[in-house]
N, C-alpha and C positions, 0 to 999 in steps of 0.2 A: 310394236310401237308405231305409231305414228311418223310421217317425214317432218313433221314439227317437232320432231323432238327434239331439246338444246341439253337439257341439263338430263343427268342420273339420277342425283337426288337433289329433292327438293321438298322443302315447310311448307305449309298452308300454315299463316296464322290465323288465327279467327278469332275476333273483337263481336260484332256485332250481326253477325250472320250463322247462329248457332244451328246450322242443316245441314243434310250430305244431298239435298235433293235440289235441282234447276240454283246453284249454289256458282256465280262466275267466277271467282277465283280456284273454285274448287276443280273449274271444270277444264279452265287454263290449265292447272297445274298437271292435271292427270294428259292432256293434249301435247305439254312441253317438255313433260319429264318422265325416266324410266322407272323411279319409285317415290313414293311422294312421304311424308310424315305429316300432321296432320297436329297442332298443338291453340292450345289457349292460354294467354296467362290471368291470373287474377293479378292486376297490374297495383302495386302498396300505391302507386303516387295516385288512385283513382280512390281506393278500398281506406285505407288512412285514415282520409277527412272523414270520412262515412262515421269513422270508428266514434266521432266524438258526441256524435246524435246516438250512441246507446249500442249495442251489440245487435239487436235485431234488424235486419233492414230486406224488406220482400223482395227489394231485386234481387240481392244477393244469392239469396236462397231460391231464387227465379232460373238467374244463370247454372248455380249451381245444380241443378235440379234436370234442368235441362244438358247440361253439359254429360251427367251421368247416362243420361240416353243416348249420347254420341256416343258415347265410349262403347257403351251395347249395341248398337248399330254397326259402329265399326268391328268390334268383336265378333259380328257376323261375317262379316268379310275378310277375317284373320290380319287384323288391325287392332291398335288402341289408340286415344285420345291421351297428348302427352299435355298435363296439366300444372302448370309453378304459378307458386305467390309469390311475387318477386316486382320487380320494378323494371318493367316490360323493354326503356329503352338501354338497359343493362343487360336484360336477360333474352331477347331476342338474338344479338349478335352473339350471345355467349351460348346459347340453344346450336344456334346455323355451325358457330365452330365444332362445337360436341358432335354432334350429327354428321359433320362433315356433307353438308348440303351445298350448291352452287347458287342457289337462289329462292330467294323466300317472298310468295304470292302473298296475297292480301286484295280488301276490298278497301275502297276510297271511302276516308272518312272525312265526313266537310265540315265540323268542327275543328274551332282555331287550334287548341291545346293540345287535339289529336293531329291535325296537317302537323305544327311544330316537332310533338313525339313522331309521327312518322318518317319528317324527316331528318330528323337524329339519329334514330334507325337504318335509314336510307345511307348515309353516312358511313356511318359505323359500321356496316356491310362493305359497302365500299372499296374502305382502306385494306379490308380484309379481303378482299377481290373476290366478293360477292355480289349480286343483285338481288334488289325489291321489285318484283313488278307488283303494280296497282290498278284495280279494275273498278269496272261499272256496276254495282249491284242492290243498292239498298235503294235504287229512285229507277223512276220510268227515264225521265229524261234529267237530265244535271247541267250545274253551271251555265254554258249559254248555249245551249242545245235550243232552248225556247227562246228568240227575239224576238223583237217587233220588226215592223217593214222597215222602217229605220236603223236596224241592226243593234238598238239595243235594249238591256233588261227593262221588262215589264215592273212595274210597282204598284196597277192595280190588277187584281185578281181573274176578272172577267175576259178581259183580254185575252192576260196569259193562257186561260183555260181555254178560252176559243182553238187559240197557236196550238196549243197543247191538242188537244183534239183531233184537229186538221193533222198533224204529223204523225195522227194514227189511222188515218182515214186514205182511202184510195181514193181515186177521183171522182168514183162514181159515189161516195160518201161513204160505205161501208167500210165498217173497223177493218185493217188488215191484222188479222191476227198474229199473223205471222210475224208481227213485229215483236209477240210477248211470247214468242216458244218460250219452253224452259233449254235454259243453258243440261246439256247429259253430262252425268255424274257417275255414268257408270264406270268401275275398274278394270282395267285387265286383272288375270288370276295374278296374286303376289305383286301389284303394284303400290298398292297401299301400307305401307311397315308399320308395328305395331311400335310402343313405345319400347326406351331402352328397357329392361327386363327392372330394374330398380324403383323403377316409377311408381306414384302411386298417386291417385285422385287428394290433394288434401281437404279435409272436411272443414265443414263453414267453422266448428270450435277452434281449428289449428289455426284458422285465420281471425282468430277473436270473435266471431259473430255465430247469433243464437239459433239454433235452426226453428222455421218459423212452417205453422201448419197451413201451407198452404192452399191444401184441399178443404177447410176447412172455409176458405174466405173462398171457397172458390174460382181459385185462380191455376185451371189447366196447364203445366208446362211441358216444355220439349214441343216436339216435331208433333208426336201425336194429339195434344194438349191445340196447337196449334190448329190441325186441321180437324180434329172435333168442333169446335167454336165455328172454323167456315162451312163445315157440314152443314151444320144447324144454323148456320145464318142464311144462307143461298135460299133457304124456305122461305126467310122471314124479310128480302129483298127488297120487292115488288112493294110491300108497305114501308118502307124504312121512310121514305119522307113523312107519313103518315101518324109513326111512330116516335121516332129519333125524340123529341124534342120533351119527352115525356119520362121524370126520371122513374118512376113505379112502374113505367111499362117496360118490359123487354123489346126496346127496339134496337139499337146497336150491336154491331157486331162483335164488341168486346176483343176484337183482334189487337189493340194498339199496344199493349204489352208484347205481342209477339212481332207484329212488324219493328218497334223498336230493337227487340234485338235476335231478329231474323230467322225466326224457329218457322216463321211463313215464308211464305216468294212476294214480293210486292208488284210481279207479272201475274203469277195466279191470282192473284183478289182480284189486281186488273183487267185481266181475261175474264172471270168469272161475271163480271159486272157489263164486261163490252157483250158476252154471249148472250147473256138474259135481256139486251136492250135488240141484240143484232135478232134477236129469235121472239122476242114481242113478249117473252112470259117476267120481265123486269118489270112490268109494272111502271109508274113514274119515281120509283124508290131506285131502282139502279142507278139510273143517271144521276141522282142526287151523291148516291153514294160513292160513285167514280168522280164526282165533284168532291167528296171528300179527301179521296184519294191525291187528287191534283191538287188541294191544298198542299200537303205534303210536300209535295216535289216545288210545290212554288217558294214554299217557305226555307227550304232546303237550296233554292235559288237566290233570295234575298239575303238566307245569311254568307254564300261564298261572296256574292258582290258587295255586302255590305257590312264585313264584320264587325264595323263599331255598332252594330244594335246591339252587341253583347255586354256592353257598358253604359251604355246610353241608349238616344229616341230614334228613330230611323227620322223622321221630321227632328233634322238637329235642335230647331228653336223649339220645342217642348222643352230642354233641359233649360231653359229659363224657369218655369214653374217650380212655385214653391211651397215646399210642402210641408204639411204639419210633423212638428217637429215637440220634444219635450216629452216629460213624465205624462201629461195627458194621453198625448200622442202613440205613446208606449203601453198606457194601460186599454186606448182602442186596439191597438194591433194585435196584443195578446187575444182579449175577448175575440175579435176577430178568430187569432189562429184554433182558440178551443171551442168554438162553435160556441160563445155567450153572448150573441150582439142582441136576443132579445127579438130578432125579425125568423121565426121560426126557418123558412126554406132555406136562410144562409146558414143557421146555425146547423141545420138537418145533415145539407152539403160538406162543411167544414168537417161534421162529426165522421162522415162518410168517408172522408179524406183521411183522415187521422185512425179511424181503426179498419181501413181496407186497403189503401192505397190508390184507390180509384175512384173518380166524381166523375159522373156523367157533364158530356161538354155543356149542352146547358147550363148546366150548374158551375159549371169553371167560369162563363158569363158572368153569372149574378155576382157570385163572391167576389170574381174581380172588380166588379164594376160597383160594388159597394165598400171594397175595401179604398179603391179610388177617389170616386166621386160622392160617397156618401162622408168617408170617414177621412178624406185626405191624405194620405197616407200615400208614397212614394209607389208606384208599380214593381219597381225592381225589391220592393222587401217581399210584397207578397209572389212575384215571380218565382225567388229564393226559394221562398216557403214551400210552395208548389216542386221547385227541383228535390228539394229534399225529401218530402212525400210520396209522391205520385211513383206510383208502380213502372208505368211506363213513360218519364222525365224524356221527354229529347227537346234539346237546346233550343233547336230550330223552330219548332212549333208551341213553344211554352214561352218561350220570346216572342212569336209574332201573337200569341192571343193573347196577353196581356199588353202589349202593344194596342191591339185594335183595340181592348177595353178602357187603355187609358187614353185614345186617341191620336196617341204618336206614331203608331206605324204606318206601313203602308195598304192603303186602305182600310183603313181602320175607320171605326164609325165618329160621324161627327163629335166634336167634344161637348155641343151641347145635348145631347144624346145621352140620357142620364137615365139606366132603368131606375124603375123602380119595384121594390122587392116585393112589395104587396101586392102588386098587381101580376107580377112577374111569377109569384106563388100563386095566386087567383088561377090564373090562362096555364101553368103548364102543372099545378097538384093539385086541382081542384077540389080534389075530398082529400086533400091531404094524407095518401097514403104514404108518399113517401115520407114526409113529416114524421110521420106516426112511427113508421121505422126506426129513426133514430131519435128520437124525442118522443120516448112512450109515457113520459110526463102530460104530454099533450093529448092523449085516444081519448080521451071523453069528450073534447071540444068537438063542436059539431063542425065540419066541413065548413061550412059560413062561419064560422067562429076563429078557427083554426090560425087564420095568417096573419091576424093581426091582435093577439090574447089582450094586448093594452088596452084595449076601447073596450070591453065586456064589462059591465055591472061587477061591483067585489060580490056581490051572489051569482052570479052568472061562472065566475072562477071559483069560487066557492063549492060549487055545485062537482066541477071541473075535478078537484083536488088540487088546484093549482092557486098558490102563493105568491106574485109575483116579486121577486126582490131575496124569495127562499127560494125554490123548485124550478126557478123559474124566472129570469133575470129580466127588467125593465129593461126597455130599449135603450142603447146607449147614445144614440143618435136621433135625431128627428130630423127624417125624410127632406120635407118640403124644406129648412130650414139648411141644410146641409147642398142639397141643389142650387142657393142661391148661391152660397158660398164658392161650389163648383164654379160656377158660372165668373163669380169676382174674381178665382184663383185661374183661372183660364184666359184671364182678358188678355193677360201678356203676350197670348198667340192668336187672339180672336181675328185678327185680321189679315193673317195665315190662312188662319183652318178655314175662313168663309170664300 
């Protein structure tokens, strides 16, 4: 053992960093302590609510899926993965007493609801004369690692990213790498203990939920799941600006279900991207895509310093806007949510949402900014909506892009900044493949035809197979008409936002 060692034994819990690999809490604990255990829980007060949107839900079965490959990973190293459905800040401190461990590791989590649970946890350890240590791991840089010359948080982007950059950069400009080793995970022989011998994995039925075929929607999981998808992206790089913005084309990396809950390293993508720029074979796609990446970490910055975006605007005076409201109001946001508003690429988007769990960002654009500004409609219901769907939901950044779409966040786009969806389908589906994907009601319509079915001849739809009001719902909204509207509902901040 190491001259750092404090404790004999010792938990890893693990929430959102489902790896044994460049893994910091993992790597703490193996450095602090003489034997370590290694557990998850499916936490009732997270899994619960979930229950009431239906039994199936693809994270679930995402975690779970993944979680059974830790257990076989560890199994390799004459260990097991000790896994309860339980109510995490009850069963943590009751796990550490059973075990008889001195201290339980973990990764910092920057959600409100998670800081509160953890430190109730923290607590509860405590009394029992125990400790939590808490680490760096799901961000490059966190809370106020990145400031300005002023010494405080950024709240526009560009900046940040600058800072951000420069504190990976040596003087002479080049990435210091070395800033994104990976944390080593490796065990001494018998450091890793396996579960008590009673344990047993419980299956997503014990836990109420349906198992869902994941391979099936194409959704890779675990460790290996994870680094297959960066395999095959690292080829497709050097064009990601190129491509990204196109939902029928394969340009993204499709990693954000795994960096949310950590079957990646968010140094590795990091690294991957500083290498291909520092070696010239990035293309001008790398650096976009390492711009992606520092989204992330920005937005993950914005909500430690500003947790009322969780409730409201990050620009407080947006919460004077007022937003449609009533039966009307309720029969747009349905159509909205089942992909019927009638303007093909949102409905396409929506429908892509709803039977996969994932929308190309692009598309998380449009739909917000029409459920917004076209249809009026509050940001934070369709925010909701989005938490509940999306495969890979994190707080932070599903908060800040609906924010920019409805113009309350920080930096966010102008409020009078109002896509529009025809055109917005025009520049990024041009022959409406993807359209056509999910609305195969629409494959006859010719590519010029496609984005807007409303304006064609009743022979022109005819021709089509397409019905509109049957097969094929009228628009529920009119564009131009609903823009002005944005604009009247805005005024309340216009001299703000200008």
């Amino acid at each position: 053992m190491t001259d750092m060692t404090r404790f004999d034994h010792s938990l890893v819990w693990l929430r959102r960093d489902l790896r044994l690999f460049d893994q910091a809490t993992l790597h703490q604990a193996l450095i602090q302590s003489r034997h370590v255990y290694c557990a998850f829980i499916f936490d009732k007060a997270i899994l619960t609510p979930l229950l009431e949107n239906g039994a199936e839900d693809r994270r679930v079965a995402f975690i779970h899926a993944s979680l059974l490959e830790l257990d076989a990973e560890l199994k390799k190293l004459g260990a097991s993965l000790i896994v309860r459905h339980a109510d995490a800040v009850d069963e943590i401190p009751h796990l550490a007493k059973q075990l008889g461990v001195q201290a339980v590791f973990i990764n910092h989590d920057y959600e409100p609801h998670a800081i509160a649970r953890d430190a109730k946890v923290s607590s509860a350890l405590e009394k029992d004369g125990r400790v939590m240590l808490s680490f760096k791991d799901q961000v490059i840089f966190e809370k106020s690692e990145v400031l300005s010359l002023q010494g405080k948080p950024f709240s526009v982007f560009t900046p940040y990213k600058n800072a951000w950059l420069k504190k990976c950069q040596t003087a002479a400009g080049e990435f210091d790498l070395s800033l994104l080793a990976p944390y080593p995970t490796k065990p001494q022989r018998g450091q890793l203990l396996p579960a008590p011998s009673t344990e047993k994995i419980p299956t997503l039925s014990e836990m109420g939920f349906a198992d869902c075929d994941l391979a099936a929607l194409k959704i890779p999981t675990g460790m290996q799941g994870g680094q297959a998808l960066l395999d095959d992206f690292v080829h497709r790089m050097a064009q990601y600006d190129e491509t990204r913005n196109f939902p029928a084309v394969k340009g993204p990396s499709y990693l954000s279900v795994h960096l949310r809950f950590g079957t990646v390293s968010i140094r590795a993508l990091a690294r991957r991207a500083m290498e291909a720029i520092q070696s010239g074979t990035g293309g001008t796609g790398a650096a976009v895509w390492l711009a992606e990446l520092v989204w992330r970490d920005f937005y993950f910055m914005i909500l430690h310093h500003n947790p009322h975006v969780v409730h409201g605007a990050f620009k407080t005076d947006y919460d004077r806007i007022a937003w449609e409201t009533g039966p009307e109001a309720e029969a747009l946001f349905q159509a909205w949510c089942d992909g019927k508003t009638g303007y093909p690429l949102v409905d396409a988007a929506m429908l892509q949402l709803n039977q996969t769990g994932y929308m190309h960002n692009r598309l998380r654009m449009v739909t917000a900014c029409f459920l917004i500004k076209d249809l009026g409609i509050d940001w934070r219901r369709g925010e909701a909506y989005f938490a509940r769907h999306l495969n890979d939901f994190d707080l932070s950044a599903n908060n800040g892009g609906w924010q920019w779409a409805s113009s309350s966040g920080c930096d966010a786009q102008p409020y009078f900044r109002i896509f529009n969806p025809i055109t917005q389908s025009e520049k990024f589906d041009n022959e409406g493949k993807f359209i056509k994907r999910y609305l195969p009601q629409l494959a006859k319509l010719h590519p010029k035809q496609i984005h807007a079915p409303w304006l064609l001849t009743t022979m022109e739809l005819s021709m089509a197979g397409i019905e509109l009001g049957s097969n094929y719902p009228h628009p529920i909204v009119a564009h131009d008409e609903a823009r002005k509207k944005t604009l009247a509902r805005y005024a309340v901040v216009k001299k703000e936002a200008t």
